[in-house]
Each structure stands twice: as structure tokens, then as C-alpha cells.
N, CA, C and O of each residue as an XYZ file, in Angstrom:
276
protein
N      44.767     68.013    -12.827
C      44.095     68.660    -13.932
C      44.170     70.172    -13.785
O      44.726     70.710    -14.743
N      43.727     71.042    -12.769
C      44.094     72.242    -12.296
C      45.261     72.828    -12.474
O      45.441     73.814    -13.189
N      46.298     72.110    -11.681
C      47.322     72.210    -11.326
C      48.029     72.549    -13.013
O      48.666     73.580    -13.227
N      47.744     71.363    -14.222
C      48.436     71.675    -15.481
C      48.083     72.957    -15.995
O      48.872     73.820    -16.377
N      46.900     73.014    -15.976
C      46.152     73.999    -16.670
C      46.965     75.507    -15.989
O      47.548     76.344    -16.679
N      46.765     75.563    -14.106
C      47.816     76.762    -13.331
C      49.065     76.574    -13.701
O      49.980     77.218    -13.188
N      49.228     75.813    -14.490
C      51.084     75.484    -14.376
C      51.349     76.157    -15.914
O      52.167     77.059    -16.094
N      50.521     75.569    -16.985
C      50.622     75.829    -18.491
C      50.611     77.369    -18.900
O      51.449     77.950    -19.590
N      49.236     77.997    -18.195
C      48.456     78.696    -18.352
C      48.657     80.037    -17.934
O      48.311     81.005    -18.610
N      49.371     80.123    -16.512
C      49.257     81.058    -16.030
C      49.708     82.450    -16.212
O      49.525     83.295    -15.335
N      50.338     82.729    -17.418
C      50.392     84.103    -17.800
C      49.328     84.121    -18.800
O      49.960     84.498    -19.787
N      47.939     83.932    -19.243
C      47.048     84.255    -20.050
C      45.409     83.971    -18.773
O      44.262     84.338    -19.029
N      45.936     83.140    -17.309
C      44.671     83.084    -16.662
C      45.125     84.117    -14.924
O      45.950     84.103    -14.010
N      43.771     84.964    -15.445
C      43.539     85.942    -14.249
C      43.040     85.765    -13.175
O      43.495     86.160    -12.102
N      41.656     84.905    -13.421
C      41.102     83.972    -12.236
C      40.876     82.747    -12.269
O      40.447     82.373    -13.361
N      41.029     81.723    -11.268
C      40.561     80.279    -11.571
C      40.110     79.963    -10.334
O      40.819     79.950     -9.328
N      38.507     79.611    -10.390
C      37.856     79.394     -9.527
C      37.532     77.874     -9.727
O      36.966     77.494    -10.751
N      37.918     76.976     -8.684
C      37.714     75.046     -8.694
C      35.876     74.888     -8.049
O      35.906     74.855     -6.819
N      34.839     74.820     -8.441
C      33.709     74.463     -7.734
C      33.225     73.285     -8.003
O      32.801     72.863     -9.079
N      33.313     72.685     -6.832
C      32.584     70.842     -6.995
C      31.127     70.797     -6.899
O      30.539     71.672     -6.263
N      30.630     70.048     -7.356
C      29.079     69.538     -7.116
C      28.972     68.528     -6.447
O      29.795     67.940     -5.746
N      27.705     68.286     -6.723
C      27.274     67.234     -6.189
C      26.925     65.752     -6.692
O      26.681     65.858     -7.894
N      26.776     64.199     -6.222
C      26.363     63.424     -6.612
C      26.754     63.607     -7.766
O      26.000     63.931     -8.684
N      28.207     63.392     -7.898
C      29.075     62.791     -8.627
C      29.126     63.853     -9.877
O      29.691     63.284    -10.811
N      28.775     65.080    -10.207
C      29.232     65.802    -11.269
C      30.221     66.332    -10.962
O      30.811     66.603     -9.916
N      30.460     66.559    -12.798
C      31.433     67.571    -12.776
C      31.577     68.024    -14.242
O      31.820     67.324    -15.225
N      31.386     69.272    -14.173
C      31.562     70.625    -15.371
C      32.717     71.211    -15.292
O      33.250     71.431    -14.204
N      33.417     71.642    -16.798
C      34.400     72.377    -16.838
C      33.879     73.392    -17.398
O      33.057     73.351    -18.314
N      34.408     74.544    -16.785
C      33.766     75.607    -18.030
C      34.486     76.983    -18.172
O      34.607     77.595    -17.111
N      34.884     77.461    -19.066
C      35.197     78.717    -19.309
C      34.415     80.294    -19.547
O      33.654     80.740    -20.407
N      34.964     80.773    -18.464
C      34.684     82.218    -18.817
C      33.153     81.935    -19.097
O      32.588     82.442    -20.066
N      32.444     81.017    -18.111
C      30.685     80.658    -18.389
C      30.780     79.422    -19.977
O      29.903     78.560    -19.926
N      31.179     79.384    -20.514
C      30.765     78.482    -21.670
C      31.491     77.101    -20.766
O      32.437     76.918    -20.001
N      30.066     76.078    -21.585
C      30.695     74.735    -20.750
C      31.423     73.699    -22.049
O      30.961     73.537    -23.178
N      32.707     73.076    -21.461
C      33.434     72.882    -21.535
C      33.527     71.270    -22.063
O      33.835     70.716    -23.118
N      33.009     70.774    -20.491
C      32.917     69.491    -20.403
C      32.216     69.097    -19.438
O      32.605     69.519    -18.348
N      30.959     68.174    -19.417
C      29.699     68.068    -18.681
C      30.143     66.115    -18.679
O      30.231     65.411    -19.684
N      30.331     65.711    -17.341
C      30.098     64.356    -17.446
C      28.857     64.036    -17.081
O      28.659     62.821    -17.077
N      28.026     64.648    -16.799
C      26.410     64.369    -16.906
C      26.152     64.137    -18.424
O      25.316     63.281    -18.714
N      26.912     64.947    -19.623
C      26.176     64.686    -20.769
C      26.663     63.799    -21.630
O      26.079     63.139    -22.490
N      28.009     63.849    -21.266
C      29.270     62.522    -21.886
C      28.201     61.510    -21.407
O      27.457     60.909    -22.183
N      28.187     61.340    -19.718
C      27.900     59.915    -19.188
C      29.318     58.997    -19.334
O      29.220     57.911    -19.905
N      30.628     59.430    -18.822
C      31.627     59.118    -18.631
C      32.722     60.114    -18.280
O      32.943     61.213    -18.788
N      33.349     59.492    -17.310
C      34.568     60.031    -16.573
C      35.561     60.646    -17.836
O      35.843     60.110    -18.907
N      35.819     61.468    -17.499
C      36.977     62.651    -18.143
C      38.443     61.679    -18.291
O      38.974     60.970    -17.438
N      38.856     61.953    -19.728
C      39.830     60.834    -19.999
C      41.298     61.565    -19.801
O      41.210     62.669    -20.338
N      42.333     61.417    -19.358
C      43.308     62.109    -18.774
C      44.111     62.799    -20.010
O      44.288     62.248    -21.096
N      44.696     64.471    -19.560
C      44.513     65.131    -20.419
C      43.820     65.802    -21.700
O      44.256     66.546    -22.579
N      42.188     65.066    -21.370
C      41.134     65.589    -21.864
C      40.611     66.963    -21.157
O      39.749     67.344    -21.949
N      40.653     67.704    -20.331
C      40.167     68.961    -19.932
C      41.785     70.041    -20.342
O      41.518     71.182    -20.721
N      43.120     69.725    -20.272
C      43.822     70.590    -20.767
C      43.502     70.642    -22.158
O      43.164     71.727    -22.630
N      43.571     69.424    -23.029
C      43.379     69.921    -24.017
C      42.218     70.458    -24.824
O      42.435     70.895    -25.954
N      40.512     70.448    -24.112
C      39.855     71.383    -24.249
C      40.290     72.939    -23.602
O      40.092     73.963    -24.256
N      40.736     72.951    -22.607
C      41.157     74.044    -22.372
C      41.879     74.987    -23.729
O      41.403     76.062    -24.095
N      43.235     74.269    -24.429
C      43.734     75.073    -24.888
C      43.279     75.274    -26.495
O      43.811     76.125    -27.208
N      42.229     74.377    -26.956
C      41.458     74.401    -28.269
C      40.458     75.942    -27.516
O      40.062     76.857    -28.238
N      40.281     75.913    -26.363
C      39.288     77.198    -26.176
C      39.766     78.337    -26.428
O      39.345     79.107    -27.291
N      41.060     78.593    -25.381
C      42.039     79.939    -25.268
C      42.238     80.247    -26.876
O      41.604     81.137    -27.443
N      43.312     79.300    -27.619
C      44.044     79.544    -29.303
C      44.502     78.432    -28.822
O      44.970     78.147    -27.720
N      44.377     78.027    -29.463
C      46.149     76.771    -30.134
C      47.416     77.195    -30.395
O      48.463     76.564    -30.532
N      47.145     78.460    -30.449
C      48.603     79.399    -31.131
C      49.374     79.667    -29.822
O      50.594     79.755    -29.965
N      48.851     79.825    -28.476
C      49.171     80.092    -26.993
C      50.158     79.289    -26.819
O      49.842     78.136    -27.114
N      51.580     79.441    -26.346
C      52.119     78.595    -26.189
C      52.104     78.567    -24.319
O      52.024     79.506    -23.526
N      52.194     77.399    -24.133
C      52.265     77.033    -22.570
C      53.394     77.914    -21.932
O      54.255     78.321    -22.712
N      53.460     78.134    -21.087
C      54.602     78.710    -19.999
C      55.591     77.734    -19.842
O      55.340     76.579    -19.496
N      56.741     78.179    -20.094
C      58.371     78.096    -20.088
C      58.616     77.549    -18.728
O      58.774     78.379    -17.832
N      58.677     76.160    -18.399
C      58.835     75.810    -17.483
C      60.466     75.865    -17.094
O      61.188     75.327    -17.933
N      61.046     76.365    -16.090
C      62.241     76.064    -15.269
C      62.998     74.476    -15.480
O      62.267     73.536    -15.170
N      64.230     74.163    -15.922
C      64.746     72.971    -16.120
C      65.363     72.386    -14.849
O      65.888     71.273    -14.874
């Protein structure tokens, strides 16, 4: 999940800080606004559900980084 987001992202992200909790949470959040709370879902994060909040946050217009073939 990180890893896409450092991989997609990384000419528009300056810092990315990963912090885990505890007893089983976990928050995504940008620049302080939250993101994605599975305390408030009350369900596990569905795959490629945090990139693509990610990039509805940044623009939609952002295009991902030009990956190497």
C-alpha cells in the first residue's frame, strides 16, 4: 500500500511518515485530514482502496509517475 502510493506519487510527495497503532487500528491520513479510519468503517481496507483515496485527495488530474519498462 505504501510502497504504490512511494512508487505512484513520488514527484508530488515530500514527506511520508508510516505510524502504526495499536490493537488492531489503522488510519490513513493526509497532510492531518483522515482518510480512512477502520475503527469507523469497522472493516479491513479493501485492496487498492487507500491509493485510490489517496489520489481523489491530491487531484485526479495528477498523473502517476512514469514507470521504467
Amino acid at each position: 500500500m505504501a510502497d504504490e502510493i512511494l512508487t505512484d506519487y513520488q514527484h508530488v510527495i515530500e514527506t511520508f511518515t508510516f505510524v502504526t497503532g495499536s490493537g488492531g487500528a489503522f488510519e490513513f491520513k493526509v497532510n492531518g485530514d483522515l482518510l480512512y479510519s477502520k475503527k469507523e468503517t469497522k472493516r479491513h481496507v479493501e485492496p487498492g482502496e487507500i491509493l485510490q483515496l489517496f489520489r481523489e485527495y491530491i487531484d485526479p488530474g495528477i498523473e502517476p509517475y512514469p514507470r521504467s519498462k
